[in-house]
Backbone bond lengths (Angstrom), bond angles and torsions (degrees), N, CA, C in turn:
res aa  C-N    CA-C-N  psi(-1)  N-CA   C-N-CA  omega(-1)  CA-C   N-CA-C  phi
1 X - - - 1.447 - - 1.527 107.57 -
2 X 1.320 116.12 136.52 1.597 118.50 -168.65 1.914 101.40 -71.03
3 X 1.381 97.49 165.55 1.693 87.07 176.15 1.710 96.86 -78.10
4 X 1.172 116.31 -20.04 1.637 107.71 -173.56 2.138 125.59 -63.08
5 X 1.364 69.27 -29.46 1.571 99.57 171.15 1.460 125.68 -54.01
6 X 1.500 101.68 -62.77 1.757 123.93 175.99 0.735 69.05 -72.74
7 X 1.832 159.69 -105.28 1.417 122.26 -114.55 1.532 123.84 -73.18
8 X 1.235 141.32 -13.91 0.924 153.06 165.12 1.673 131.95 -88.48
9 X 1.168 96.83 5.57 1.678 116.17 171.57 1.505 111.53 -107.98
10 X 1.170 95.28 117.20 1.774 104.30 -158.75 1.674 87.09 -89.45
11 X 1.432 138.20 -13.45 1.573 99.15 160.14 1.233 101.84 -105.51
12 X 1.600 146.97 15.60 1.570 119.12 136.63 1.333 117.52 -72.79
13 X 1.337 123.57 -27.80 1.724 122.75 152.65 1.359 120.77 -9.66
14 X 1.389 103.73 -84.61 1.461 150.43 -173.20 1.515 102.05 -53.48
15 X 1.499 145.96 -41.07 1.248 160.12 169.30 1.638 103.44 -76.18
16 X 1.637 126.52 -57.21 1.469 126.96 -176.48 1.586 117.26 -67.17
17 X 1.677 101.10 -9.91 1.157 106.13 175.37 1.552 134.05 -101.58
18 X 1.382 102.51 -14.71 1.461 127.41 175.67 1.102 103.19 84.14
19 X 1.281 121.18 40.65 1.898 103.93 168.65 1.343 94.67 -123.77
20 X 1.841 132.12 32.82 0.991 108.59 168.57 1.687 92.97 -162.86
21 X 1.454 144.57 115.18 1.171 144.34 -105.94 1.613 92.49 -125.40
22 X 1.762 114.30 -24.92 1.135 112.87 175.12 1.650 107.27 -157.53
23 X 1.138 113.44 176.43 1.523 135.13 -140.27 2.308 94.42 -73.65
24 X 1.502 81.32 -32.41 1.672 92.64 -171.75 1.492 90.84 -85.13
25 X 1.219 135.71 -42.80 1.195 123.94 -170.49 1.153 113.13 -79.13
26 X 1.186 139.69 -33.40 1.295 126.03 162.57 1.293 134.30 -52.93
27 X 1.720 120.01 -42.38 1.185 148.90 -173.51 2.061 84.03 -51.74
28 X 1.578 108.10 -76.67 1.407 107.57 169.50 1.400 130.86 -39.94
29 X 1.333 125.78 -21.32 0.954 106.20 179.94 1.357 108.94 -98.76
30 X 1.780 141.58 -32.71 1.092 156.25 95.10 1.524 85.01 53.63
31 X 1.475 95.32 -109.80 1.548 112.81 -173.21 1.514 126.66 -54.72
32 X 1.593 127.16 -26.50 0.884 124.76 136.27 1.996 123.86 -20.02
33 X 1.024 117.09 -87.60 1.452 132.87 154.08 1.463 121.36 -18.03
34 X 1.520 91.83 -46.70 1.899 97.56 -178.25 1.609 101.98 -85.97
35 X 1.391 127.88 28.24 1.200 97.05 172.11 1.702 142.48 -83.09
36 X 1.662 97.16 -13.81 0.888 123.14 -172.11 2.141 100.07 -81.32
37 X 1.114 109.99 -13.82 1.233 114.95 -165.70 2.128 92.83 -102.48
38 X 1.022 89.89 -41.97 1.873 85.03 -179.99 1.729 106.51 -76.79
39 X 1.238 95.84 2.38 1.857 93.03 175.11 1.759 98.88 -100.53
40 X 0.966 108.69 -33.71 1.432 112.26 168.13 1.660 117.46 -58.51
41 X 1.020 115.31 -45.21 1.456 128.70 -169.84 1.799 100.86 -61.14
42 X 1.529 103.90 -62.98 1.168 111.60 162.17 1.180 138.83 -18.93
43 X 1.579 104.52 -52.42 1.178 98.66 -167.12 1.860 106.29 -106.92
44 X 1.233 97.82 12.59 1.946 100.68 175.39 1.463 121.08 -75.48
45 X 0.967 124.43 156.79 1.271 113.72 177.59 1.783 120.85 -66.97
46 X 1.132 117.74 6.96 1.702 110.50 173.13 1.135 85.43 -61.06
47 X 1.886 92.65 170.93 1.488 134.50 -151.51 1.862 95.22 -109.50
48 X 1.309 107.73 126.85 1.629 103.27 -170.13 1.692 100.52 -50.34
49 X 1.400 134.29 -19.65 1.875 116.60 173.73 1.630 82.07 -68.15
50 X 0.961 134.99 -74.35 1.721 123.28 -168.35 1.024 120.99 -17.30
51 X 1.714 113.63 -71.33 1.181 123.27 -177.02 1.919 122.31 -50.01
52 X 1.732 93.95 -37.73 1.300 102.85 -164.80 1.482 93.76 -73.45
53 X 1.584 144.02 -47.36 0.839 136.64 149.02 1.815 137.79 -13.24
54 X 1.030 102.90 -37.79 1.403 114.52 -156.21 2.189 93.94 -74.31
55 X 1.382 101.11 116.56 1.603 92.86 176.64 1.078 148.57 -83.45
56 X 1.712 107.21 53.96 1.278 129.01 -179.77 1.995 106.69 -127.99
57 X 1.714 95.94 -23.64 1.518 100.09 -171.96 1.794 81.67 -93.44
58 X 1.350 143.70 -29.54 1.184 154.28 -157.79 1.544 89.54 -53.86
59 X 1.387 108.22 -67.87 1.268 146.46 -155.82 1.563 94.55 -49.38
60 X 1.665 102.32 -77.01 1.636 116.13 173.09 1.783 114.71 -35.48
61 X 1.321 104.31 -54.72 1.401 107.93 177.91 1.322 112.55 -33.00
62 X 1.721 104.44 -84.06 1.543 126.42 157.96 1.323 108.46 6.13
63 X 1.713 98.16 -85.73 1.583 86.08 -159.00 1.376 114.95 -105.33
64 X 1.479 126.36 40.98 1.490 144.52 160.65 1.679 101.53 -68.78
65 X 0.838 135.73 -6.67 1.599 124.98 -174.27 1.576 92.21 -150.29
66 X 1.065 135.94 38.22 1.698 142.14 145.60 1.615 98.19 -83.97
67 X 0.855 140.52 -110.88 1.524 142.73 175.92 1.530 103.69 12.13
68 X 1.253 122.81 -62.31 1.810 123.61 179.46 1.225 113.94 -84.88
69 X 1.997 122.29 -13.77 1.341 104.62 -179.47 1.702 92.46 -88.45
70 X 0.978 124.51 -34.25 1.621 116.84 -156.22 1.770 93.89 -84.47
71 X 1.211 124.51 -10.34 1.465 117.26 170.52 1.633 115.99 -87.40
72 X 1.457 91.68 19.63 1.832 104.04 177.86 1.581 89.77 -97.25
73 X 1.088 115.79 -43.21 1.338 109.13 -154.81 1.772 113.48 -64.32
């Protein structure tokens, strides 16, 4: 992974910084934070492939159905 990379990945951020202890917890807290930014996204004029694209709503997508898949297990 480039160093440009980790620095610009707000959940390797979030882990290099110690305010988030593991890979899931950060991701949550991450998006937590971004909410005010995925309400923005929302409401811009990109095209929902844009939006769905964009790797912060990716992210949200992702792990919107972790909570009910891992409560299968």
């Amino acid at each position: 992974m480039s160093d440009h990379l980790i620095r610009t990945d707000p959940v390797v951020e979030l882990l290099l910084s110690g305010r988030a202890e593991t890979a899931d917890e950060a991701e949550e807290l991450y998006l937590d934070e971004s909410i005010p930014e995925v309400v923005r996204l929302a409401g811009s004029p990109m095209s929902e492939d844009e939006f769905r694209a964009h790797p912060l709503i990716q992210l949200l997508l992702a792990r919107g159905s972790r909570g009910w898949e891992d409560s299968l297990c």
